[in-house]
N, C-alpha and C positions, 0 to 999 in steps of 0.2 A: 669250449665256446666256439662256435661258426667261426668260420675267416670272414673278417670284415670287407665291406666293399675295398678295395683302393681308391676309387676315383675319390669317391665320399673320402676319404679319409683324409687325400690331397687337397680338397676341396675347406674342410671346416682344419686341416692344419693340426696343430698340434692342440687349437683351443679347444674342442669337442670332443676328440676320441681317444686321441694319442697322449694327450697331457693327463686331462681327468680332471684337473686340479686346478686354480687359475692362475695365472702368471703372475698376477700384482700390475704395479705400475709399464702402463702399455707406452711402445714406443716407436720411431722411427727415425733412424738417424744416417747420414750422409757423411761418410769421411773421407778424409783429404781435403786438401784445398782447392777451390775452384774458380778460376778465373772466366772462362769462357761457358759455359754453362752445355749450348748445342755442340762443342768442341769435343769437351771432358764427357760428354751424354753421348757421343757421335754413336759406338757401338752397344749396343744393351743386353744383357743377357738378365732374363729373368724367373727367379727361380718358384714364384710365390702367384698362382694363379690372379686371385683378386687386383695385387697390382699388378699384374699383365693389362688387365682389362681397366686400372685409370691409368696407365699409360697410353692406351687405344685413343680411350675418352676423352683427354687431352691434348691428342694429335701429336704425338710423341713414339705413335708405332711404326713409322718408316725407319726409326732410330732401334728399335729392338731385332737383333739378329738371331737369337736363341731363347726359347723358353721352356718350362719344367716338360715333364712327360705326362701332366694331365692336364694343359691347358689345350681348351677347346671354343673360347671366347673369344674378340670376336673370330669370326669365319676365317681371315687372313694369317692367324696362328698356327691352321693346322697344315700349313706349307716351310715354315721354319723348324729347325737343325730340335730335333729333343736333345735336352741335356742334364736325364734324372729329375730327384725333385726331392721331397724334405730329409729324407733317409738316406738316399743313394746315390745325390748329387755328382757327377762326372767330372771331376775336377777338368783332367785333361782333355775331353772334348769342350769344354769351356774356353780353358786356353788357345787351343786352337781356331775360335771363330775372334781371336782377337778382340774381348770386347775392353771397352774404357770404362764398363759402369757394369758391377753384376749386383741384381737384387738378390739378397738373402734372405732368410726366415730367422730368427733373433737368436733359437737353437743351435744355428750351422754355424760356431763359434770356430770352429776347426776350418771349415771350408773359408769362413771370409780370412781368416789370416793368412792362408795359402795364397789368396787374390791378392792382399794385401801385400805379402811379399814380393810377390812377384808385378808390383807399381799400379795394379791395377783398385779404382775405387769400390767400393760396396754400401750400398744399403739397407742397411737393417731395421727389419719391421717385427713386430708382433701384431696380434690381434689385439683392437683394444673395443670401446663402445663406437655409436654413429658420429660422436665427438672427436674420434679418433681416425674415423675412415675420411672424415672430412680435410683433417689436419694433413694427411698421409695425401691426399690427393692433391694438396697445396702444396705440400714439400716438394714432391714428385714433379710440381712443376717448374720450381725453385731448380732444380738440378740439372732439370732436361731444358731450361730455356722457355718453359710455356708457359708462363703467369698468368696472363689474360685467359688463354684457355681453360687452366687450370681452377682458377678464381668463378670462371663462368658454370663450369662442371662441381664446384663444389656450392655453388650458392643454389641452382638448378636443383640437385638433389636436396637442399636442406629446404630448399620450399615445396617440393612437392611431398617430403617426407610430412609438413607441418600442415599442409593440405589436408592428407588423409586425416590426422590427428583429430585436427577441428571439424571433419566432418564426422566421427566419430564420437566427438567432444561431448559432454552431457547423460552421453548413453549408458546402460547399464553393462557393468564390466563384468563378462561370466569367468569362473575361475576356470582355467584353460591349463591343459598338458598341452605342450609342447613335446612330441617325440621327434628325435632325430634317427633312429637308426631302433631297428630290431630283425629278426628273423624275419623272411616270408611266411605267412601263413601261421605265424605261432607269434605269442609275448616274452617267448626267450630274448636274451641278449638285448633287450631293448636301454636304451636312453635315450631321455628326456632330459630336454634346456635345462638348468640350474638358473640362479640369478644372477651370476658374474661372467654373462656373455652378451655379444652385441645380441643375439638373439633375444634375449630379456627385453634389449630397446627395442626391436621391434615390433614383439608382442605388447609392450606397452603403449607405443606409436600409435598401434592397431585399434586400441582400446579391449583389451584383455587383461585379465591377473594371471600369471606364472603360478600353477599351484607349487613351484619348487621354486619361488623368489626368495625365499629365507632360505635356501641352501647356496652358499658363497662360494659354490663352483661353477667351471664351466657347464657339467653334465650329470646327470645324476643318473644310475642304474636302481631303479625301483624296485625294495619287492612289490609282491601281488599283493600284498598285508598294506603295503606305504599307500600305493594307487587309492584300493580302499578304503585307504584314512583320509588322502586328498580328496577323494570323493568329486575330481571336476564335471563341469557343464555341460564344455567341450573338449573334445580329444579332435589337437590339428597333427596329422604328419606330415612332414614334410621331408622331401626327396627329392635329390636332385636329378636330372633328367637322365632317365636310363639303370637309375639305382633302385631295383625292384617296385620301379614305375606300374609294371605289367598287372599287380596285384591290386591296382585298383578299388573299384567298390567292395571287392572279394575282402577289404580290413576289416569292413564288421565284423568279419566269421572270425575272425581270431580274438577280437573282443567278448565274444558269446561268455565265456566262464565267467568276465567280470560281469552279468548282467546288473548285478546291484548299483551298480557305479553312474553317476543319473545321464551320464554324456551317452552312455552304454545302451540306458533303458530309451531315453528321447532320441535313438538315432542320431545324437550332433558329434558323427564322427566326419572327418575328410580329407581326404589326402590329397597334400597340392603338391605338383611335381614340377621342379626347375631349378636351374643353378640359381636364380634371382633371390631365392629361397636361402640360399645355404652360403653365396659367397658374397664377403662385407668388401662390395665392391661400387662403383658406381651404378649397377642396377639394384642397390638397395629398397631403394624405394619403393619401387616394381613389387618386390617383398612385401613392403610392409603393407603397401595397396591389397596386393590378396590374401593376406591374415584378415584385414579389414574388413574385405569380401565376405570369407569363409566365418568370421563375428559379427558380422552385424550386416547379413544381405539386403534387410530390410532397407537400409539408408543408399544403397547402391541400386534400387530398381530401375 
């Protein structure tokens, strides 16, 4: 198998590429006790890209001092201390920037107890669905001192999320692959969404069916045999900015073998490029707006 992008792989976590499989019940949780909230939140280190960015989006990023090695969200990140990211997290450059608050990923079970020991709090996330991104963006504010902003950023995203839906509402739902990742130029290595990812909600948001909603994973590796059973409409891929971006309209040609496949034969292939796409973050929405696009342009003229 190709080596997989990194960024992408920092990007969708452990729920897409690295797990395979789905986590179960999603979570977010804040330990120790907390008395002063901007006090206990003064230093942040964070290790989980998506919430880097509803930290931003809260007004809680003057408080973060350190973040992973693939955060690139907003623009004022890429001046802050790297400090590793889901695999190779730095412990001790960590400790060093002194912080009072490090976000973890639910896996780094090893790393938060290290923080842990050493008096420092942690919060632990997973990926869960847009019911979850919402809840995480609340918590998040709950800890750092932002409630009102926090609240404002979480309500902002779930209406403009419900926005798109209803304008989609009514429409005919084409049976849609979702690819996340494959080869440049070939259908090696590829995966495609499963149904037990935020991905799923957003394709559904969008007004599309998941040809792989009945498989209770995060991702699915297809054969060429499976594609042709699924038989979808349309083929969306999606990539994040910079991750074999370049290849462009050139994906049909790697579609060619499957011509039977009717998304294949109608031309409704397309590839939308952007982190808004890939991280269940507060530009959710942004996401599910151009799935929307890319199904149903009609309603968007």
């Amino acid at each position: 198998m190709a080596a997989r992008s990194p960024r992408l792989i920092a990007l969708l976590t452990v729920a897409l590429l690295l797990g395979r499989a789905g986590t179960g019940a999603s979570q977010s949780t804040a330990r120790a006790k907390q008395d002063n909230p901007q006090r206990d939140a003064a230093r942040i280190v964070s290790l989980v890209p998506a919430l880097t960015e509803m930290l931003f989006a809260i007004g809680a990023g003057p408080q973060v001092v350190g973040v992973s090695s693939f955060d690139t969200f907003p623009p004022e990140v890429r001046a802050l201390p790297r400090v590793g990211a889901l695999l190779d997290p730095d412990t001790e450059r960590i400790l060093t920037l002194r912080p009072t608050l490090v976000i973890v990923y639910g896996s780094q079970q090893d790393a938060a107890a290290r923080f842990e020991r050493a008096g420092i709090r942690t919060f632990s996330y997973r990926h869960g669905g847009i019911t979850t991104i919402l809840a995480t963006i609340r918590e998040l504010g709950k800890v750092t001192g932002r409630n009102m902003e926090a609240e404002r950023v979480a309500t902002e995203l779930r209406a403009h999320i419900d926005a798109v839906h209803e304008r989609v509402r009514g429409r005919p739902q084409p049976r849609t692959l979702l690819v996340i990742d494959r080869e440049p130029g070939t259908l090696r290595s590829l995966y495609a969404a499963g149904g037990s990812t935020f991905m799923q909600e957003m394709l559904d948001a969008a007004g599309g069916r998941n040809v792989f909603a009945d498989v209770k994973r995060e991702s699915v590796q297809p054969s060429h045999e499976a594609l042709l059973e699924r038989a979808p409409d349309v083929i969306l891929e999606v990539r994040a900015a910079g991750v074999g971006a370049k290849e462009g309209p050139d994906a049909r040609k790697a579609w060619s073998s499957l011509a039977s496949i009717p998304a294949v034969r109608n031309g409704r292939i397309t590839v939308l490029v952007g982190e808004h796409l890939v991280v269940p973050g507060p530009r959710l929405a942004q996401g599910v707006e151009a799935l929307a696009r890319a199904l149903h342009p009609e309603v968007f003229r």
